[in-house]
N, C-alpha and C positions, 0 to 999 in steps of 0.2 A: 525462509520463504521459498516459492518457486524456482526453479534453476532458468536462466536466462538461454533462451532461445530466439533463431533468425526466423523472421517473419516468410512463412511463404509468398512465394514472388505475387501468384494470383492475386492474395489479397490488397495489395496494394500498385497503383499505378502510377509511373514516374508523371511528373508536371511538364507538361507539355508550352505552356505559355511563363512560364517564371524560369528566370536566368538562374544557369547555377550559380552565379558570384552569388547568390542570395547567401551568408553564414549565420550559423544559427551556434552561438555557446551556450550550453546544458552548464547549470551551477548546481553542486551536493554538497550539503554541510556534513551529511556524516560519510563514514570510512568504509562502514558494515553495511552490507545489502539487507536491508527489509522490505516490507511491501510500498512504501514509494520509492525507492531507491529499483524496485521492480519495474515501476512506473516507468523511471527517469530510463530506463533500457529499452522498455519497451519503445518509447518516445523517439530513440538516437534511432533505431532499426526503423521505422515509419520515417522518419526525415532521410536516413538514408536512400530508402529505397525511394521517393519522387524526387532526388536529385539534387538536394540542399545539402550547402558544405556544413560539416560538420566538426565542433571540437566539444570538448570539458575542461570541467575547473571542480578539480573533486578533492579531499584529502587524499593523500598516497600511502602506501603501505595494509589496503583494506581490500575485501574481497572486491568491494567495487568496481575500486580502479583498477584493478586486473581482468575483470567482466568487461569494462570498457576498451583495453586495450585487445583482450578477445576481437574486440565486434570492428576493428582498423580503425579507430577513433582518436586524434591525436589527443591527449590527458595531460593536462597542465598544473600539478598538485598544488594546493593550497595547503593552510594549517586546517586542522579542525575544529572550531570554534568549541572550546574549552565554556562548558554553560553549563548550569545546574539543572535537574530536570524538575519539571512541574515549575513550582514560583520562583523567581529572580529575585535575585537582591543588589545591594550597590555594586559589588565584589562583581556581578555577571555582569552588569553595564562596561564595568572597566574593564575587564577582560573582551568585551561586543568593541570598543572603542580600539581598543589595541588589536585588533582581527581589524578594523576596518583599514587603522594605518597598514597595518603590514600589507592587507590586500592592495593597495593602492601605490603604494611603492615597489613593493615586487613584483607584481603585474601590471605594470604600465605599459609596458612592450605589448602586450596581448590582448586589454580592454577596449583598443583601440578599433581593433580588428573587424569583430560580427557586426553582422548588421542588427540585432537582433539577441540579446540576451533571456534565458528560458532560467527562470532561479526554482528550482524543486524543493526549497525547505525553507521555513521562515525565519531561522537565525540569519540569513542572505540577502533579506529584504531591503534593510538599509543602504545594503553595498549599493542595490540595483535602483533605487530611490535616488543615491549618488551620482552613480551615471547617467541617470535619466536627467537631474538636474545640471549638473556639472559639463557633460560630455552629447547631450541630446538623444542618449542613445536608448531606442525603445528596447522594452523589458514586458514580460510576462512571468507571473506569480502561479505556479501548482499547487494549489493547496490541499494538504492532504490529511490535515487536525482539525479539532473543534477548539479554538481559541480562544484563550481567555477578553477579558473587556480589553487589558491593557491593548494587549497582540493586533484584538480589531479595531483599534484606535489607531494602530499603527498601519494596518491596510487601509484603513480608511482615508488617511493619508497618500495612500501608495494608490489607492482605485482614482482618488481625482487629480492624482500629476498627469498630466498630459504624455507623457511618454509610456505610462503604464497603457498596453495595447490591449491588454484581457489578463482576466485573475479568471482560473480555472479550481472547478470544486467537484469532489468526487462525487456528488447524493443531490437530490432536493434537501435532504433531513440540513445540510450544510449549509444550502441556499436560504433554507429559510430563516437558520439563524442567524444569517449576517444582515439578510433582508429585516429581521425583528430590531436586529441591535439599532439598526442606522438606515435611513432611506437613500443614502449613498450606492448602498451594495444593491440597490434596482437599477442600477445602469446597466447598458448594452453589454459592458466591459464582462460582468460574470457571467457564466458557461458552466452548465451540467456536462460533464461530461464523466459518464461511469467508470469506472475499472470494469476487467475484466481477464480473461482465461487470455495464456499464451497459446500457440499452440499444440505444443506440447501435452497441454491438457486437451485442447480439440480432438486430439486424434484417438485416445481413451474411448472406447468402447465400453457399456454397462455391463455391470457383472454381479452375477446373486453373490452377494455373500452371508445370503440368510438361508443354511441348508442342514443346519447340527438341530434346531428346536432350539437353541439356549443361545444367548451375549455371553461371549466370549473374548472379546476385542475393542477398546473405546482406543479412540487417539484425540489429542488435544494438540494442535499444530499453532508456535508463534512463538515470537518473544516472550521471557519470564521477568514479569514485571507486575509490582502490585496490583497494578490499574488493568492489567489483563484477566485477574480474577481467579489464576490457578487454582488459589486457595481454597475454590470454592470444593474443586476432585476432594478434599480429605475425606468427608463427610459421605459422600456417594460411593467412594471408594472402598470407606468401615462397609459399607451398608451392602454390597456387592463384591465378598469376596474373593467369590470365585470366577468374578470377570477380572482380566489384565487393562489396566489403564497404561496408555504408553502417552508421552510426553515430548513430544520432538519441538526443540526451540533450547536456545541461551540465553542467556540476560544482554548479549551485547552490549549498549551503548546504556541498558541500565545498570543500578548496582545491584553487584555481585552480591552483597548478603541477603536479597532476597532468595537469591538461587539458593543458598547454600540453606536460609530456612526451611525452602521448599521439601528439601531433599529430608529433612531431618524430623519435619510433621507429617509425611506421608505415610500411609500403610505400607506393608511389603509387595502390594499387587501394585502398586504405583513405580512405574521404569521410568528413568531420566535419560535421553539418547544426546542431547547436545542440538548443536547447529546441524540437521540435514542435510543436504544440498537438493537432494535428490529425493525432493516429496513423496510422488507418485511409487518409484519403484519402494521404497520403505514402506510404504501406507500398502500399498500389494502384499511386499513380505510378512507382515504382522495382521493380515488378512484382518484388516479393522473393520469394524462395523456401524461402528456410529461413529460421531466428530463431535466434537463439543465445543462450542466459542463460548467460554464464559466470562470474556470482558464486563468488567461492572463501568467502567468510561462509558460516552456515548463516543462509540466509534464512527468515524466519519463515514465509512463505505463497511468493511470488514471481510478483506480477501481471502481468508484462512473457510470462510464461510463457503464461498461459493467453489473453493477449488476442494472443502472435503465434500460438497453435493458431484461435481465430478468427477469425485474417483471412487462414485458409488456408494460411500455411505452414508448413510442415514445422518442428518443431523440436526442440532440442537443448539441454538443462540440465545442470547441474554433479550428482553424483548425491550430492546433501548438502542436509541440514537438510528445510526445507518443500518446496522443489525436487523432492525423491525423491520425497515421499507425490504431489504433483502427477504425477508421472512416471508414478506404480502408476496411479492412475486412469485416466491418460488416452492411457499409451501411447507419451509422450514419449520421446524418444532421451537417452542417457545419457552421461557420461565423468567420470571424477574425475578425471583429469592431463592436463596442458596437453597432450600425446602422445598422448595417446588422441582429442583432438579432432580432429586429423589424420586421426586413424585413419577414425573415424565419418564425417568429410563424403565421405573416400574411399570409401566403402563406399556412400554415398547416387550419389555418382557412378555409380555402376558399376552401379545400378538400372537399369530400362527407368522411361519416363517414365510406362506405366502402373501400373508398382508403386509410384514414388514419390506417385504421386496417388492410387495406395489407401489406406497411410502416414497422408500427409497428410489425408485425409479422415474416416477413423479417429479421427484426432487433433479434430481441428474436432467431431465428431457426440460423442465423450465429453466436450470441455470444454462444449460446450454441454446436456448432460444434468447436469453435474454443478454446475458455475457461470455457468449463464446466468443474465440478468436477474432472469427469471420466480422460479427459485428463491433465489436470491442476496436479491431484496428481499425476501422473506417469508420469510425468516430474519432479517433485520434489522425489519422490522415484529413480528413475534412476542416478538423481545427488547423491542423499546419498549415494546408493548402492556403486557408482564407489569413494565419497571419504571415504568411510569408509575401501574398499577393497584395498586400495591405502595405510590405515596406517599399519605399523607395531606394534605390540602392544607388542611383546614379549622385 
């Protein structure tokens, strides 16, 4: 995902009336930076700059917690909860149970501390459930998935303890399914609050890159994992030759033999790059022209989306979950079956190069009205503001 960057100063203003004792600890379950673990940086640079102390509680030895100690943030490493992905079974409870003992015993010295605990992923939930019961100490919940019945049976829990101060959710699409599951999640407590561009990508200028007549460049930017849908490139791939599909993303935190499938049912035009770091310059270098999000999940927001509409090209999303609201805003191209994605790049084919750069252009001038920087961190600053002004610290 996006490389982590310092927020310029303008956009944010220190808090003039809230004491710095106010502390605020950032919790990460995982080690690998993805697009919440983007969030949870973006989050630490926003708190820093109004003034609020700041720590974490992340796994160590992960891009993360090196990202974190970049940004002068004391880092307090944890284990990283060893959990199955998708469904749990008894084996993931005992393993959730023995992460809770260790957390509790070896970070006794430090849960004491914040005024104010921030838990970024939902393996954490329980801990924070803990301390809210056990130690009084208010917590807030980022949620950045679409959760199963179990999970929101577990927030459900976690939205009416009294110490939980707000459960934040990336989309309406999010709000509404928690609001559908249970009349619980209509409380004050949840918050829209969107993702959006660093600014890093702010400062990205549009740029033709529709000037040969022909596609020549797709890139597919993210994690390699079933539920993100790579699979669907083979078939678009056959069917378009003599376009280069490039692929930037790892399987990180999921498993490895989907990567290595990937690698082994793709055409020869289909490239594998690894972990990026450095999006934008790469997505430049391989002079891409369209983006493709083909998550078959419903994705709860979908960042890969709105940072390939900022670096100009053209793109193309699954037309489900958070995906679709991003789509209505901004303009983005759409398909729900593997068949229709055929369809669509055909179609962009068959443009003149100056309707696909009006397209495209389009695309870039709404994501950036809607989730650029500028707006993106004073929606994050405004949440801080109201819960830090909200603790009692004395």
């Amino acid at each position: 995902m996006q490389q982590s960057h310092f927020v310029n100063k303008r956009l944010v203003r220190p808090l003039e009336n809230v004491s710095r004792r106010v502390a605020i600890c950032f919790l990460d379950q995982y080690k690998h930076r993805g697009g919440g673990q983007q969030i949870l940086l973006d989050l630490l640079t926003v708190a820093q700059r109004i003034g609020v102390q700041v720590s974490a509680m992340v796994p160590a030895a992960g891009d993360l917690y090196n990202d974190i100690i970049k940004q002068n943030v004391p880092v307090h490493p944890i284990p990283e909860p060893s959990l199955s992905q998708g469904r749990k079974g008894v084996l993931d409870i005992l393993r959730l149970c023995a992460h809770i003992l260790h957390f509790f015993i070896k970070q006794k010295r430090i849960y004491h501390s914040p005024d104010l605990f921030y838990v970024n992923g939902p393996r954490l939930i329980p801990h924070a459930m803990i301390l809210g019961w056990l130690f009084k100490k208010p917590y807030c919940i980022h949620i950045h998935l679409e959760h199963s019945p179990l999970e929101l049976k577990l927030l459900q829990l976690a939205i009416k303890q009294k110490c939980n101060i707000a459960m934040v959710v990336p989309s309406e699409y999010i709000r509404r399914q928690m609001t559908e599951f249970h009349p619980s999640f209509g409380s004050d407590k949840l918050r829209v609050i969107e993702n959006g561009l660093t600014t890093a990508y702010e400062e990205l200028q549009f740029e033709n890159r529709f000037t040969c007549g022909r596609l020549r460049s797709i890139v597919i930017i993210g994690r390699l994992s079933p539920e993100k849908g790579h699979d669907a490139i083979q078939a678009a791939a056959a069917y378009f030759p003599d376009v280069d599909f490039h692929i930037l993303g790892a399987s990180d935190f999921s498993n490895n033999e989907w990567q290595q499938y990937l690698n082994q049912m793709m055409p020869k035009n289909v490239h594998f790059y690894g972990k990026i770091d450095d999006i934008p310059r790469k997505v430049r270098a391989l002079k891409a022209q369209l983006c493709i999000v083909p998550s078959r999940c419903n994705e709860s927001f979908g960042l890969v989306a709105i940072e390939g509409m900022a670096l100009s090209c053209l793109t193309i999303v699954r037309n489900k979950g958070g995906l679709a609201e991003i789509a209505k805003k901004t303009n983005a191209l759409t398909f729900v079956e593997d068949e229709e994605l055929i369809k669509t790049i055909d179609n962009i084919n068959r443009l003149s190069d100056q309707q696909r750069n009006t397209l495209a252009k389009e695309q870039y001038t709404a994501t950036m009205t809607f989730f650029g920087s500028s707006c993106y961190f004073r929606r994050l600053e405004n949440m801080l503001v109201e819960l830090v002004s909200n603790i009692d610290c004395e």
